[in-house]
C-alpha positions in Angstrom: 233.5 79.6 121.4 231.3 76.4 120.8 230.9 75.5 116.8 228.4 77.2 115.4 225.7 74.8 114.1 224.6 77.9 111.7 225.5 76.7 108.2 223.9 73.4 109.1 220.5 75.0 109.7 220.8 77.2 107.2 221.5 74.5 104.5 218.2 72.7 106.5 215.8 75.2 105.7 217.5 75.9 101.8 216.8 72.1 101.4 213.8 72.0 102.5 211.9 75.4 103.5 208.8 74.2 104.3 209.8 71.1 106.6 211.9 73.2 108.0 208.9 75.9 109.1 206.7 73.0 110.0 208.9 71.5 112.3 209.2 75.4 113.7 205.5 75.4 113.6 205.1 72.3 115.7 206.4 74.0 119.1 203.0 76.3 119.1 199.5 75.6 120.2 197.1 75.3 116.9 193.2 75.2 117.4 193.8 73.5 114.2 197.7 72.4 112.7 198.4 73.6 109.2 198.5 70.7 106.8 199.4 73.6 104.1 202.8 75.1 105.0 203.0 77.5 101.9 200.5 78.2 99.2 202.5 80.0 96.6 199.3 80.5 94.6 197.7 82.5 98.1 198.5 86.4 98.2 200.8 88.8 96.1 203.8 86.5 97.1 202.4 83.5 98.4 200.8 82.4 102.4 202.5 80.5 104.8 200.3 78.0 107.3 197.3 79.2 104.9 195.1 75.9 106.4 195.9 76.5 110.2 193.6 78.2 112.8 195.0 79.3 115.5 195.1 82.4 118.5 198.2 84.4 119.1 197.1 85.1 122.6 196.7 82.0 123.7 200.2 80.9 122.6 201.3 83.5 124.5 199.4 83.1 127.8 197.2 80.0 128.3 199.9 77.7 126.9 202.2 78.8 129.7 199.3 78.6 132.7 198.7 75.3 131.5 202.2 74.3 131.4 202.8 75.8 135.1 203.8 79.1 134.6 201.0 80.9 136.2 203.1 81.9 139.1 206.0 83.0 136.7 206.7 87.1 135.8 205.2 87.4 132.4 205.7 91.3 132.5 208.0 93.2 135.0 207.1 97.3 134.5 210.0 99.5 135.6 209.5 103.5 135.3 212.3 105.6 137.4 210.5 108.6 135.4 206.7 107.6 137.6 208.9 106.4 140.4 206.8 102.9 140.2 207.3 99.5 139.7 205.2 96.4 138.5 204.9 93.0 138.0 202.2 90.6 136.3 202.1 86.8 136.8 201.3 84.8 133.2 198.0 84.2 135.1 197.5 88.1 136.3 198.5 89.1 132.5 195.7 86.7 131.4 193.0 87.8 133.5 193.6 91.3 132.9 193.6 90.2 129.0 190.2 88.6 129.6 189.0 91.7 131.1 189.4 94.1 128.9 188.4 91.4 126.0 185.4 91.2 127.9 185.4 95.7 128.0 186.1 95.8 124.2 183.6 92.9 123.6 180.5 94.9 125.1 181.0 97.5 122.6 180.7 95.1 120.1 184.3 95.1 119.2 185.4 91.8 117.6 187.1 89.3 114.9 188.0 91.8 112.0 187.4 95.2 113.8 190.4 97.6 113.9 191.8 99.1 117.6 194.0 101.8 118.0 196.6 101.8 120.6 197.8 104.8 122.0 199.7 104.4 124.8 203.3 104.7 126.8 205.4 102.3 128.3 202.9 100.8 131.0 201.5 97.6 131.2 198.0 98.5 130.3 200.1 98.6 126.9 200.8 94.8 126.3 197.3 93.6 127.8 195.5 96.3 125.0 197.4 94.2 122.7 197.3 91.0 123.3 193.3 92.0 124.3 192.8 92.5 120.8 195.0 89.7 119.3 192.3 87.6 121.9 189.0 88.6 120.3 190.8 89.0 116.8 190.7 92.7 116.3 193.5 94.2 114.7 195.6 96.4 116.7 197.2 99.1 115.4 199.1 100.6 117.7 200.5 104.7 117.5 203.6 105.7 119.3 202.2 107.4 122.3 202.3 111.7 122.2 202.6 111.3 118.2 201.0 114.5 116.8 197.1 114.4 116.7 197.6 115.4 112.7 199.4 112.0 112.4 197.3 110.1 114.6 194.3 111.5 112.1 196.0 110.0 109.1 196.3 106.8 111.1 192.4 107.0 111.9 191.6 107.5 108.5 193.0 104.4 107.0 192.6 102.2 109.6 189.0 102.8 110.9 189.4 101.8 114.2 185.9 101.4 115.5 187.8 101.9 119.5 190.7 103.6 120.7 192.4 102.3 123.7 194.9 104.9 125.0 196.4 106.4 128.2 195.4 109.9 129.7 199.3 111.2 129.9 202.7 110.2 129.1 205.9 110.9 130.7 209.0 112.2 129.6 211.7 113.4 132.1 210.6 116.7 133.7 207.5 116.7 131.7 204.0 114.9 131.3 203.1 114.6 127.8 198.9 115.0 127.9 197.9 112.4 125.3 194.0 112.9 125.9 193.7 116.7 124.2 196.0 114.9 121.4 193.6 112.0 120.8 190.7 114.6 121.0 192.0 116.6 118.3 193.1 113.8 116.0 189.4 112.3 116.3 188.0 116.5 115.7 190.2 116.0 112.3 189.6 112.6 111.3 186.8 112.2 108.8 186.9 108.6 110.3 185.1 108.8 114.0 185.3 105.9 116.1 182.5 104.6 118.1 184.5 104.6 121.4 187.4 105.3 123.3 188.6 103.8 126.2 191.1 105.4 128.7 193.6 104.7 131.5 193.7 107.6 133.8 197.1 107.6 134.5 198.1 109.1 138.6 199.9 112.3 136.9 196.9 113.4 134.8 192.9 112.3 135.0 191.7 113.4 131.5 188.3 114.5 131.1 185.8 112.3 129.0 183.4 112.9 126.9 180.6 111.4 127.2 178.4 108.5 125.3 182.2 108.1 123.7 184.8 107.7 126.3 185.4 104.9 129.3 187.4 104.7 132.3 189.5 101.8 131.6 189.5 100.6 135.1 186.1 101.3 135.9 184.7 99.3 132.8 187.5 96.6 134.6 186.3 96.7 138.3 182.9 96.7 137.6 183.2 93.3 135.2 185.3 91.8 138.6 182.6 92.8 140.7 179.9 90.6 138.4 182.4 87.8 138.8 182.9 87.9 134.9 184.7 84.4 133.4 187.1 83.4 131.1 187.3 84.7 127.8 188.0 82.0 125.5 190.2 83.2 122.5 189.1 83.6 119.3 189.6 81.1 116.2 191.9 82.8 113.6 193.1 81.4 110.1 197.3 81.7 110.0 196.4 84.6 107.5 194.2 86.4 109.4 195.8 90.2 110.1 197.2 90.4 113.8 197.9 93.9 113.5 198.7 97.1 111.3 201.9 99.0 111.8 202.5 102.0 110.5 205.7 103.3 109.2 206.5 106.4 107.2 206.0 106.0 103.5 208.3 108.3 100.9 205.1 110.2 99.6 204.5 111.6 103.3 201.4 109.0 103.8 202.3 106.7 106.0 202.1 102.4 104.9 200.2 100.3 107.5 202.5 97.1 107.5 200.2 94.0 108.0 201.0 90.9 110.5 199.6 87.7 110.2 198.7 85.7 113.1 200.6 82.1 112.1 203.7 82.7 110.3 204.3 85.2 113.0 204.0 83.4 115.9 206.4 80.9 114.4 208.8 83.0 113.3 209.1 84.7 116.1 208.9 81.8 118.6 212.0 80.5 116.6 214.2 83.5 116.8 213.8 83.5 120.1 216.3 80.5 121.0 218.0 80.2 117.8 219.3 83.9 117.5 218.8 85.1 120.8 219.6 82.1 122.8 216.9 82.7 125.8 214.4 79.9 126.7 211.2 80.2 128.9 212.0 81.3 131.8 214.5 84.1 131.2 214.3 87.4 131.6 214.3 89.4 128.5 214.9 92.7 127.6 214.1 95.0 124.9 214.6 98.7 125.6 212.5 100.2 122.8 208.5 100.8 123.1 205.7 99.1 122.3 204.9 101.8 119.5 207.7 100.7 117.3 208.3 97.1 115.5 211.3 96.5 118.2 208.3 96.8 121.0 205.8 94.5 119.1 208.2 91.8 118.5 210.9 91.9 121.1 208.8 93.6 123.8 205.4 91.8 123.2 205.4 88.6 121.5 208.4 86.8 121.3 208.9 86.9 124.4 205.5 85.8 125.8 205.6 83.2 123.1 208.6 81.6 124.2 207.7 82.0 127.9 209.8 84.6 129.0 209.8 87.7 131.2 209.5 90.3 129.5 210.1 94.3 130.4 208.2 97.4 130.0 210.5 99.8 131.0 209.5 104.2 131.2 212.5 105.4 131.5 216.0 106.3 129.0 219.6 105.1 128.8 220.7 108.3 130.6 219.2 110.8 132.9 216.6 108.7 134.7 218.7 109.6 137.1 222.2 108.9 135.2 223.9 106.9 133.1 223.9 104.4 135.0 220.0 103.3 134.4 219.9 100.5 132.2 223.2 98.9 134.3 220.4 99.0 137.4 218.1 97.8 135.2 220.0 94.4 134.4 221.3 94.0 138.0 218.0 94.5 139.9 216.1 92.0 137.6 218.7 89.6 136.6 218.2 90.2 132.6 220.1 87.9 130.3 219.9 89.3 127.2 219.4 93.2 126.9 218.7 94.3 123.2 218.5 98.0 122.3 219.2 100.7 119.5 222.7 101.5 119.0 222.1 105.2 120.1 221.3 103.9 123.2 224.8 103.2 123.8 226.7 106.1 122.3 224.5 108.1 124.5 225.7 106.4 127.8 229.1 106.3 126.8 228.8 109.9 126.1 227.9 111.0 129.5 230.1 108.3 130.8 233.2 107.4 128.8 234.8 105.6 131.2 231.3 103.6 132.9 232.1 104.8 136.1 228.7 104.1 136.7 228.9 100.4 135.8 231.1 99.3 138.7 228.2 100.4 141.1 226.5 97.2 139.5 226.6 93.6 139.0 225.9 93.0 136.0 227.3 89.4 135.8 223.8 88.0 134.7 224.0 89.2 131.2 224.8 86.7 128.7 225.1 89.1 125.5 224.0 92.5 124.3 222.0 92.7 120.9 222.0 96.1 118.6 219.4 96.8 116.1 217.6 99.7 114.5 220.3 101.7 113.0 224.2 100.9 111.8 226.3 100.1 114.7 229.1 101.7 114.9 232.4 99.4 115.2 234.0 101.8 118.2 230.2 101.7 120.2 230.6 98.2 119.8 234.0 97.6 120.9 233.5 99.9 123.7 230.4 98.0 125.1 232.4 94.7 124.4 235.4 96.4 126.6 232.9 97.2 129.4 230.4 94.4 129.4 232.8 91.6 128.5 229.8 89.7 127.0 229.0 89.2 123.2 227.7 92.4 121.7 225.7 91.2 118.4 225.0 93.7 115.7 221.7 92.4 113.4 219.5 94.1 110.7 216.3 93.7 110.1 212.9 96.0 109.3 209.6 97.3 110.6 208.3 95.3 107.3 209.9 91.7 108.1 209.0 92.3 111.7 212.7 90.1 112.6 216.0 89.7 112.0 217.1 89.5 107.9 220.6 89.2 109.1 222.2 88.4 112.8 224.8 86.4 114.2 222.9 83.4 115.7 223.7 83.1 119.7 221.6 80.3 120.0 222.9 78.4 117.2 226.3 79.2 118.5 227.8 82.5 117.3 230.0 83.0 114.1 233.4 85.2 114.3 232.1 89.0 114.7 233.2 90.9 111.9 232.9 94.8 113.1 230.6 96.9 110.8 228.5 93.8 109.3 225.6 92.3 111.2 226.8 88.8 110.2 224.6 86.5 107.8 221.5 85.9 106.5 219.2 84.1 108.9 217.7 81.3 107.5 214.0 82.1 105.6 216.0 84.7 103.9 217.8 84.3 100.6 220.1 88.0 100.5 221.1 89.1 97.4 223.3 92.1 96.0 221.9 93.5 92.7 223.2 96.0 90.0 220.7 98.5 88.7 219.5 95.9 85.6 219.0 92.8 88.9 222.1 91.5 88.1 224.2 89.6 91.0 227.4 91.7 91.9 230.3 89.8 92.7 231.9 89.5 96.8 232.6 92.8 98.0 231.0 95.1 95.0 228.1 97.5 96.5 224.7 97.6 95.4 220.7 97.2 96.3 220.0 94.8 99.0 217.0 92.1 98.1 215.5 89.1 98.8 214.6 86.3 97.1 210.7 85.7 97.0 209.0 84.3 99.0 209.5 86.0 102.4 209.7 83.9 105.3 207.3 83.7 107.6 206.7 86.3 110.2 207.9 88.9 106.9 204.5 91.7 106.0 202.2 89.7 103.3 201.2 93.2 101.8 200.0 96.7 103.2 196.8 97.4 104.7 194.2 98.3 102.2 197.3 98.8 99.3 198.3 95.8 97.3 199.4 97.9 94.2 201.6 100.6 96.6 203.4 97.3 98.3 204.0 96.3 94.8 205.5 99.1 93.6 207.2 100.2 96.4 208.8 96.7 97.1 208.4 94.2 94.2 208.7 96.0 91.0 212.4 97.4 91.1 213.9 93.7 90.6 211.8 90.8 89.5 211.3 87.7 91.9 212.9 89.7 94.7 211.7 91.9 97.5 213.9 95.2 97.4 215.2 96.0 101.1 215.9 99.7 100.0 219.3 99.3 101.9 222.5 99.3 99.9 225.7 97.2 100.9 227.8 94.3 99.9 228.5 90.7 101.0 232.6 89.5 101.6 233.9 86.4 100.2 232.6 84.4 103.6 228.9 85.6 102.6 229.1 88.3 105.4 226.8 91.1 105.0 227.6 94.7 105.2 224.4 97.2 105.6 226.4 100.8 104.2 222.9 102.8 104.4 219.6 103.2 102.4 219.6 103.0 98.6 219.8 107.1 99.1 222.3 107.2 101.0 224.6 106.3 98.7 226.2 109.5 97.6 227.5 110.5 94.4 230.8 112.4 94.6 231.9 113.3 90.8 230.6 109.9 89.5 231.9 107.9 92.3 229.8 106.3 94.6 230.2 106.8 98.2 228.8 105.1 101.4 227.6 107.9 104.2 228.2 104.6 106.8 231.7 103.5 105.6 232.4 107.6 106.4 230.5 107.3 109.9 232.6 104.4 110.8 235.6 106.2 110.3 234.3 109.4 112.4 233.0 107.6 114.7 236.6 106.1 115.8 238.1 109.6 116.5 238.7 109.4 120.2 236.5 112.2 121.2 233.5 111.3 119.3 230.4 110.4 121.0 228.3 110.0 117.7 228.3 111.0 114.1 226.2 111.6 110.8 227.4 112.1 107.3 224.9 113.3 104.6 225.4 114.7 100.8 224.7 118.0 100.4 224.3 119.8 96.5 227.5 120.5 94.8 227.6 122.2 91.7 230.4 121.1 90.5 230.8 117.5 91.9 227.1 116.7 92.3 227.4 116.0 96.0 229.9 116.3 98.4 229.8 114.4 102.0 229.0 116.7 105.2 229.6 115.4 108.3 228.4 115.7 112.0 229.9 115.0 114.8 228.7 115.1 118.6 231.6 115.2 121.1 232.1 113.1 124.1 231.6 115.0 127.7 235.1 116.2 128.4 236.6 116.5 124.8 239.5 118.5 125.7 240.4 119.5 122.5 239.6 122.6 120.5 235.7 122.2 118.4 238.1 123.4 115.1 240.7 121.5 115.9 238.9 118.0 116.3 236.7 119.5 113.2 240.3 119.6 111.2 241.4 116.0 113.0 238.0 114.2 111.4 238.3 115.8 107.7 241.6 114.5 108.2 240.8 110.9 109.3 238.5 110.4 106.5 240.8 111.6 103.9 243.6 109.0 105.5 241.0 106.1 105.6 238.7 106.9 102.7 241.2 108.8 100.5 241.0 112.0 98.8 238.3 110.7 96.7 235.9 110.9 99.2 235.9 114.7 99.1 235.6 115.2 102.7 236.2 118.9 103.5 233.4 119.6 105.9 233.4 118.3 109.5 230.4 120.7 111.8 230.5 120.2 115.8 226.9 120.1 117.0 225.5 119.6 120.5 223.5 116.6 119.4 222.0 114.9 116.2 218.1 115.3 115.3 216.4 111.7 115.7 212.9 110.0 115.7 211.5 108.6 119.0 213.4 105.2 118.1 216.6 106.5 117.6 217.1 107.1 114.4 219.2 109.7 112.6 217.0 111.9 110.5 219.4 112.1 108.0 217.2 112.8 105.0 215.8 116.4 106.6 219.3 117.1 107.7 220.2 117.2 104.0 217.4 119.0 102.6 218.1 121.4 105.3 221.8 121.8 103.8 220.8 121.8 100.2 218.3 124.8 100.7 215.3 122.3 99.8 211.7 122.5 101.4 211.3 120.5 104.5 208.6 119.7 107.2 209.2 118.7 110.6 209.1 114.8 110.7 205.9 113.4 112.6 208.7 111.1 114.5 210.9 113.3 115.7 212.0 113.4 119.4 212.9 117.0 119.8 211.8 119.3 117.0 214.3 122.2 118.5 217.3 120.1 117.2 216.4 120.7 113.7 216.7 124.3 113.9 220.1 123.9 115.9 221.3 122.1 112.7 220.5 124.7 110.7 221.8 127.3 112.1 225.0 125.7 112.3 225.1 124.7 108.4 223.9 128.4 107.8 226.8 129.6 109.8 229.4 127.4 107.7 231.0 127.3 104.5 228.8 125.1 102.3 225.0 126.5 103.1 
């Protein structure tokens, strides 16, 4: 392992923050270079690059023709679900960027204007974007097939004056018809945008209504036909919003997270070698979509900034047409570095314990695997390590700081993995542990996660249209600091340990509990696949931890009997304090589009509480699954 220069550049940019973001700054094209790097005086926290104009578009296109990479991939599109395959040139991607500029433009869409995205894993997708990002709209882009009600709420505070979206989506066995949803969402929306333009996908031609709706590729042809020209990008200040990103909020209305265009190109850029180790050139992927953070930064722009291929890829981890999908994926186009959710992984090794399917491919390209998005799991990790034999790097990191808080730095050289902690701080990030009064906690003590103001660059300045809520919901709880919401501790070496959100944290007869540190153990039960742990209502302890467990295809043993084997584990590990009576075999866990364990309904299902089904949630029949399971044991 070559010596990690990590603690060198961290010390850097502690020494000297903003030379070290100017000299970060300096490998971008500026229309004009900040002479301000931060301006603690500008915005609820402070600006970064608050002098320097700039386009994030053309940094991540016209830089690269110019530099003679017109010829290379920019985007390679992969969907075994269509059965179709794609790929754009940095030149192709920026003329069909230009074009649909040039579209959005002659409805008078421009610098300031808001554009919603709603769209599935297609190129069209990444040239709506970076469309926008050209003129200067804001993009706001909505998971494609979210529920019209949410896409309504979305409307309404962001007052898109155009839509861009896709006719259909498609899910395995099933096209998901976006166009009715968008109708009704714009039918309930007191907000009504001027116009919507649509990509008539092959599987489904949507009707459009008239004097309001465009066929995307019509409007396109027709502008090729009149020989339209360039489309020079627009002048943006640094601070100028880039997009709006919406992610649930705790009082049900969701928080529009707001992108700059400066600080996040530079961030970005610089994660790209320094904690991912790629360069321009490489191929790249991340296998999330373009509707979640993960898509905007790791799908998007990073990449394209750094000159990269990038992949849009319609497909999943398993059943498109086995588990064996995303080893094809990195043997057919040569992909370095592959960076996807945890889940992702525990649902191949589910179907595939052994990856039988792996030795059908060579998968000798890939240089390291990254996890993100949820805790991994030491036993998904060591199994990937087993079967990949590359590095397999957990990191941490938020829709709201838009990168990586924490990682283990590839390009920097990596640091000694420590399973169950996503390594250290990155630098621009200055991690603290706090009490309940703010106070520092001493090496390996639990408690709230926060960082030292001023965010780095690339990090949310504020939420759209909602100074006060950002405040309160990030600022207020300790002073000076920005309050992660995630609970954990730091070792002796400054490692980090993420143990779950603030609630998460259970209360077991006045001692506090991690949910994660119980996962980890679960999760290490040999037939396992994947696990959750929640605290249900106890009347006489408070809470008491409930756990989950999804067995791997072939378990041999008994449902009761591996139920009894996992109480007992955690009892061994975690000790009778834990309290950890209840283990429930289910066929699979409820999760949002992205992966993510919806927890926080699974436990208002078990303590009787009202719930509503979750705007995010991949498969709404799960929910009732888990509740008929919980009704059917001892603790409903």
């Amino acid at each position: 392992m070559q010596q990690s220069r990590y603690h060198q550049v961290y010390a850097q940019w502690q020494n000297d923050p903003e030379g070290f973001w100017r000299d970060a700054a300096g490998s971008l094209d500026w229309i004009k270079a900040p002479t301000q790097i931060f301006d603690k005086s500008a915005g609820i926290y402070g600006r970064w690059f608050t002098d320097g104009v700039c386009n994030t578009s053309q940094n991540c296109l016209d830089r690269h023709v110019a530099a003679g990479r017109g010829d290379q991939p920019a985007v390679i599109y992969d969907s075994p679900i269509a059965g179709a395959k794609r790929t754009l040139t940095y030149s192709q991607l920026l003329r069909e960027v230009e074009l649909l500029g040039h579209s959005l433009k002659r409805f008078n869409v421009g610098k300031g204007d808001r554009v919603i995205i709603y769209m599935p894993m297609v190129p069209e997708a990444v040239v709506a974007m970076l469309a926008c990002a050209r003129i200067g709209a804001i993009h706001s882009v909505v998971f494609g097939g979210f529920a019209a009600h949410e896409l309504a709420t979305r409307i309404d505070d962001a007052k898109p004056k155009a839509i861009l979206a896709a006719s259909c989506g498609l899910e395995p066995g099933r096209v998901v018809h976006y166009k009715p949803l968008l109708d009704r969402a714009i039918e309930e929306a007191h907000h009504k945008p001027e116009t919507c333009i649509i990509l008539q996908r092959p599987q489904e031609v949507a009707s459009l209504i008239e004097g309001r709706d465009y066929d995307w590729m019509a409007l396109r042809n027709e502008l090729e036909a009149k020989g339209a020209g360039p489309l020079a990008p627009e002048p943006m200040l640094a601070t100028d919003p880039l997009y709006v990103l919406y992610t649930s909020g705790t009082t049900g209305k969701p928080k529009g997270v707001v992108r700059d265009n400066g600080g996040h190109m530079v961030a970005l850029n610089w994660t790209m070698g320094a904690l991912y180790g790629v360069e321009a050139g490489d191929i790249y992927w991340a296998a999330s979509d373009v509707g979640w953070v993960v898509g905007h930064s790791y799908i998007v722009y990073a990449p394209l900034l750094k000159g990269c291929t990038t992949i849009i890829y319609e497909g999943k981890p398993v059943g498109t047409p086995d588990p064996g999908a995303f080893w094809r994926m990195i043997s057919e186009h040569k992909i370095k570095v592959l960076f996807t959710a945890p889940t992702a992984f525990r649902a191949i090794k589910k179907e595939d314990p052994k990856a039988e399917y792996l030795q059908n491919y060579d998968v000798s390209g890939l240089k390291a695997l990254f996890l993100a998005g949820e805790r991994a799991d030491p036993d998904t990790v060591k199994w990937a390590e087993d079967i990949l034999k590359v590095p397999v790097i957990d990191h941490w990191w938020q829709t709201e700081t838009g990168w990586a808080i924490a990682g283990n730095p590839l390009g920097l050289g990596m640091l000694p993995i420590k399973y169950g902690s996503p390594t250290v701080p990155m630098p621009g990030h200055d991690v603290h542990i706090l009490d309940e009064t703010g106070k520092e906690v001493e090496a390996g003590k639990m408690g709230s996660i926060a960082i030292k103001l001023p965010l780095p660059p690339g990090c949310l300045p504020t939420l759209w249209n909602a100074d006060e809520r950002f405040h309160s919901g990030y600022l207020n709880e300790f002073h000076g600091y920005y309050n992660t919401s995630d609970a954990g501790f730091k070792d002796e070496e400054g490692y980090l340990f993420i143990m779950g959100r603030t609630d998460d944290i259970i209360n077991v007869a006045g001692h506090r509990l991690s949910t994660g540190g119980m996962e980890e153990v679960l999760s290490a039960h040999p037939s396992v696949a994947e696990c959750a742990v929640i605290g249900a209502k106890d009347s006489l302890k408070g809470e008491v931890p409930v756990g989950f467990v999804v067995l791997k295809a072939g378990a041999n043993a008994g449902h009761d009997q591996i139920a009894k084997e996992c109480v007992r584990l955690v009892r061994d590990q975690i000790g009778p304090v834990a309290a950890f009576k209840t283990a429930l075999v289910v066929n699979r866990l409820p999760k949002t589009r992205s992966g993510k364990i919806l927890r926080g309904t699974m436990k208002k299902i078990a303590d009787g509480d009202a719930w509503s089904m979750p705007a995010t949630i991949d498969d709404p029949a799960v929910l009732e699954e888990i509740a008929v399971v919980l009704k059917n044991s001892t603790i409903a």
